[in-house]
PyMOL commands that place a pseudoatom at each C-alpha (Angstrom):
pseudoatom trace, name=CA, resn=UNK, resi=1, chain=A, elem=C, hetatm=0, pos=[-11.420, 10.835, 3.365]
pseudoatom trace, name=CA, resn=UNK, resi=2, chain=A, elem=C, hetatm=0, pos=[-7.927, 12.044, 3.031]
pseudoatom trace, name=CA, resn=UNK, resi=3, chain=A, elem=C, hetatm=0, pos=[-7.015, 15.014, 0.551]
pseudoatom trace, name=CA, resn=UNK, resi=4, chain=A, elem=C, hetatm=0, pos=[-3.615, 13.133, 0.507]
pseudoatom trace, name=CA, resn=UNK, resi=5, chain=A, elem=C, hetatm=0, pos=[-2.702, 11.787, -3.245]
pseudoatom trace, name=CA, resn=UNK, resi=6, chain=A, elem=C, hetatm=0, pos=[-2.645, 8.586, -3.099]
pseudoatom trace, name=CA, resn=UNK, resi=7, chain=A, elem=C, hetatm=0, pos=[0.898, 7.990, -4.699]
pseudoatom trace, name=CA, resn=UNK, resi=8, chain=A, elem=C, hetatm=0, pos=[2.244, 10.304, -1.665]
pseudoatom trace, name=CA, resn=UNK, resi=9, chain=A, elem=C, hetatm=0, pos=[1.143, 8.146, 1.351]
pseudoatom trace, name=CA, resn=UNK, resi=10, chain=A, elem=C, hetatm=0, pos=[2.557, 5.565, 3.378]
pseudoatom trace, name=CA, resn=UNK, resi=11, chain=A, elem=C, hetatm=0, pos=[1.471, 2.342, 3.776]
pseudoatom trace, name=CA, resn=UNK, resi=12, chain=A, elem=C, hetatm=0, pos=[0.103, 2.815, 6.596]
pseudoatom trace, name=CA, resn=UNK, resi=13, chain=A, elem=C, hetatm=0, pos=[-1.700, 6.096, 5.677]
pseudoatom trace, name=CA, resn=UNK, resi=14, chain=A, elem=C, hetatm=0, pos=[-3.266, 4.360, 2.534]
pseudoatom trace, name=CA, resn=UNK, resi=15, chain=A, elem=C, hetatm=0, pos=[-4.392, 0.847, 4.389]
pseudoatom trace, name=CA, resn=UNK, resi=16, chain=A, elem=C, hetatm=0, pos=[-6.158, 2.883, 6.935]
pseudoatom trace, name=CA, resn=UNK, resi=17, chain=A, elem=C, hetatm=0, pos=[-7.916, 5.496, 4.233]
pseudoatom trace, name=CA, resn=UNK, resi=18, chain=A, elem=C, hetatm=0, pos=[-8.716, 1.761, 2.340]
pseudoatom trace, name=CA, resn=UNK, resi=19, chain=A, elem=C, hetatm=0, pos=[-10.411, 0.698, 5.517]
pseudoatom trace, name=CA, resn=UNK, resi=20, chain=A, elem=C, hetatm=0, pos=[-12.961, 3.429, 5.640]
pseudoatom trace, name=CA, resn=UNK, resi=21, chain=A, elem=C, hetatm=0, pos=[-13.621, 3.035, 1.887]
pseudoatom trace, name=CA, resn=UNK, resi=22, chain=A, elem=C, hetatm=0, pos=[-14.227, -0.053, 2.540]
pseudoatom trace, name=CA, resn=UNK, resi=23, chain=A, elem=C, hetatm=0, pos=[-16.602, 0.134, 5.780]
pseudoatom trace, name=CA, resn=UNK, resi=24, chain=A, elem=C, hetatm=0, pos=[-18.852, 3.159, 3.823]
pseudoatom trace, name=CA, resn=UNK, resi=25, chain=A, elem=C, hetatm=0, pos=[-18.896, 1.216, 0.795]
pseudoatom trace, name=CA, resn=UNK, resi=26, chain=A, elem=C, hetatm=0, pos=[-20.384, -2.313, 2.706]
pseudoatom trace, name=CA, resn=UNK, resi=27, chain=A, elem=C, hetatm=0, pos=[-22.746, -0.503, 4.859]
pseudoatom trace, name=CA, resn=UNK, resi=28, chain=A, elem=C, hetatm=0, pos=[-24.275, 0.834, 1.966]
pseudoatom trace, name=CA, resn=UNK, resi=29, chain=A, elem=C, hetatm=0, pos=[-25.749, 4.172, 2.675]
pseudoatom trace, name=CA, resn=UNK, resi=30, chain=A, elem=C, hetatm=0, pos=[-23.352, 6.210, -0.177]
pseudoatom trace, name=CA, resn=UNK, resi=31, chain=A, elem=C, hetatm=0, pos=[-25.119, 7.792, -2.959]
pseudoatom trace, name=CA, resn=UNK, resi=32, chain=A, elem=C, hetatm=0, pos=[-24.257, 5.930, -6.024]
pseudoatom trace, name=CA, resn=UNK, resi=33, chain=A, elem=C, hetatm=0, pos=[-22.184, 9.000, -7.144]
pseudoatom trace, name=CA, resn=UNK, resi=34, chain=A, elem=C, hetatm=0, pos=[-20.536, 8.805, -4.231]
pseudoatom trace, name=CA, resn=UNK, resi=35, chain=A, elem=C, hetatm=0, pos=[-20.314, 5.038, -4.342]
pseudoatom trace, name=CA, resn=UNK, resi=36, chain=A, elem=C, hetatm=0, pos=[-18.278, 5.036, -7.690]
pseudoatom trace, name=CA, resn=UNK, resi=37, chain=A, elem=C, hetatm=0, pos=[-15.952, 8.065, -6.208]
pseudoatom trace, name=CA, resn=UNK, resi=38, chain=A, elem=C, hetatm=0, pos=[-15.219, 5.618, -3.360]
pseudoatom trace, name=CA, resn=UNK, resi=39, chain=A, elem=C, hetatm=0, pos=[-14.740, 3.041, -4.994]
pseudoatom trace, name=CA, resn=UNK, resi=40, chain=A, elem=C, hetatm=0, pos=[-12.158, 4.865, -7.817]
pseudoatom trace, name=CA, resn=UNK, resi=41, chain=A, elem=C, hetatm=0, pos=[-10.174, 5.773, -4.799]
pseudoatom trace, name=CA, resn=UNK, resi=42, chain=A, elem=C, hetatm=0, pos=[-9.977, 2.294, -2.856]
pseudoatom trace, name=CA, resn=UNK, resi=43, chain=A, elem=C, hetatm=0, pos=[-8.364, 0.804, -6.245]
pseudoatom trace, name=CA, resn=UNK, resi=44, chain=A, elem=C, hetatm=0, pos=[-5.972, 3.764, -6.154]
pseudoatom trace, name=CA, resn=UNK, resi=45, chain=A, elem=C, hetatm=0, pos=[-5.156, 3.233, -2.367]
pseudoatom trace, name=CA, resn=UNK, resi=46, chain=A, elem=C, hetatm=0, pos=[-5.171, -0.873, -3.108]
pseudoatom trace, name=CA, resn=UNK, resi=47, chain=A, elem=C, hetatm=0, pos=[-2.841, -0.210, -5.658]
pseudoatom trace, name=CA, resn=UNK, resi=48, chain=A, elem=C, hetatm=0, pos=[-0.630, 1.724, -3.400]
pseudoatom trace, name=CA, resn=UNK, resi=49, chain=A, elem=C, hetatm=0, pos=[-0.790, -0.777, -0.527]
pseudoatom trace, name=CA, resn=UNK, resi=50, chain=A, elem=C, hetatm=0, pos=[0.540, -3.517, -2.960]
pseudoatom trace, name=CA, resn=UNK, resi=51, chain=A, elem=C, hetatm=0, pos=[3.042, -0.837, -4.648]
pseudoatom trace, name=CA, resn=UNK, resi=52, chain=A, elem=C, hetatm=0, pos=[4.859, -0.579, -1.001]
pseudoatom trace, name=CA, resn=UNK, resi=53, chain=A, elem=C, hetatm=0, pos=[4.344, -3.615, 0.118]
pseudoatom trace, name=CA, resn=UNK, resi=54, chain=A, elem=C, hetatm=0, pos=[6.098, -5.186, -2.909]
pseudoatom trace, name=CA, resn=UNK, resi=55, chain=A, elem=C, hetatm=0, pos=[8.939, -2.636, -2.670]
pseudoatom trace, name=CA, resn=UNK, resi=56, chain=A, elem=C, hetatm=0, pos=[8.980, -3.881, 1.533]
pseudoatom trace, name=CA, resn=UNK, resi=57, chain=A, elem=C, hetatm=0, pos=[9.615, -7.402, 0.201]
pseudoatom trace, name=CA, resn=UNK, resi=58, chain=A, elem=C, hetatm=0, pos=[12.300, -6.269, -2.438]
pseudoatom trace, name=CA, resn=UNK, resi=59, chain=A, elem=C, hetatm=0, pos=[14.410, -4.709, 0.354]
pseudoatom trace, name=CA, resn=UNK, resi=60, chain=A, elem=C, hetatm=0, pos=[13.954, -7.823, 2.502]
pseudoatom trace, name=CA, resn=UNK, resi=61, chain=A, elem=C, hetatm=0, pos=[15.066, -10.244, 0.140]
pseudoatom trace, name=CA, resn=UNK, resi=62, chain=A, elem=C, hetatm=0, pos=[18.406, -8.008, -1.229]
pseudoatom trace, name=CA, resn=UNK, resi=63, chain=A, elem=C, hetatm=0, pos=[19.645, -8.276, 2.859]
pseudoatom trace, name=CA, resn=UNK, resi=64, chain=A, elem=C, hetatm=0, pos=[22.584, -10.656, 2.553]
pseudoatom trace, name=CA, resn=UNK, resi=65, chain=A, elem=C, hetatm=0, pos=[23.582, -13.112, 4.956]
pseudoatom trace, name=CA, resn=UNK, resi=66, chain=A, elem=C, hetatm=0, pos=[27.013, -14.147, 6.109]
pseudoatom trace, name=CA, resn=UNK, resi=67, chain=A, elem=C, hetatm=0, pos=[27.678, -17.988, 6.865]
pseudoatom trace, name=CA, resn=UNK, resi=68, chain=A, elem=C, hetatm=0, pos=[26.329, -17.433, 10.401]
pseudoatom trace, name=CA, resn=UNK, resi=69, chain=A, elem=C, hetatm=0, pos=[23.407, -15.858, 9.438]
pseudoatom trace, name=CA, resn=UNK, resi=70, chain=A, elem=C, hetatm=0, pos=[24.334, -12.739, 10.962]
pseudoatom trace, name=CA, resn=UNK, resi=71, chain=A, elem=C, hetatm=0, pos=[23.145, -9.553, 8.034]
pseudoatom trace, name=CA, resn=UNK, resi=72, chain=A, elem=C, hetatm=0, pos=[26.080, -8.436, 6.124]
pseudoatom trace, name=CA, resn=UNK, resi=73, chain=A, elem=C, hetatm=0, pos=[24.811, -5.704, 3.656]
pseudoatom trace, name=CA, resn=UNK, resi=74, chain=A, elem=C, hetatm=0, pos=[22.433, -6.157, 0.742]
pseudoatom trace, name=CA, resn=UNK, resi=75, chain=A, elem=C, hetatm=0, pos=[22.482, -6.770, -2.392]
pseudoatom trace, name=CA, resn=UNK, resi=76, chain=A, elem=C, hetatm=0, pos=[21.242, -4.477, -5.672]
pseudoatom trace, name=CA, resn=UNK, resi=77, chain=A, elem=C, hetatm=0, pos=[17.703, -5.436, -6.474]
pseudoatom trace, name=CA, resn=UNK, resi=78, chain=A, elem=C, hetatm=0, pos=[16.995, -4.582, -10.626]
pseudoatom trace, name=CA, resn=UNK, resi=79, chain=A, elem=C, hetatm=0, pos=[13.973, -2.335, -11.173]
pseudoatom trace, name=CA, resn=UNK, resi=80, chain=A, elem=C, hetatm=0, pos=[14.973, -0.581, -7.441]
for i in range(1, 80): cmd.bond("trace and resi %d" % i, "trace and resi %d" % (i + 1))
show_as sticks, trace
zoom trace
């Protein structure tokens, strides 16, 4: 696993970290120590992944449109 905190990575970073965590946790062979440390850090990196993917959507949907549909700017998003 990564020595990266979790509130520093990328989305990418923390969806691929969440896949291992994921693949040791189902194939069971983790000490049960180990098991709840894994598990402590997947929520962390879920949390992340949903944390950046809600800010990807926020940016999406402040992109304004002109009447042809061509992007004109954005808009201010609150909470951004």
């Amino acid at each position: 696993m990564s020595e990266t905190a979790v509130d520093e990575m990328s989305f990418e970073q923390a969806m691929a970290e969440l896949e291992q965590v994921v693949g040791k946790l189902e194939r069971g062979d983790v000490a049960l120590e180990d098991s709840i440390k894994l598990y402590e850090r997947g929520a962390a990196l879920k949390k992340r992944c949903e944390a950046k993917l809600k800010e990807a959507e926020e940016k999406v949907a402040a992109i304004t449109l002109n009447t042809d549909g061509e992007p004109t700017g954005t808009t201010p998003v609150e909470g951004l």
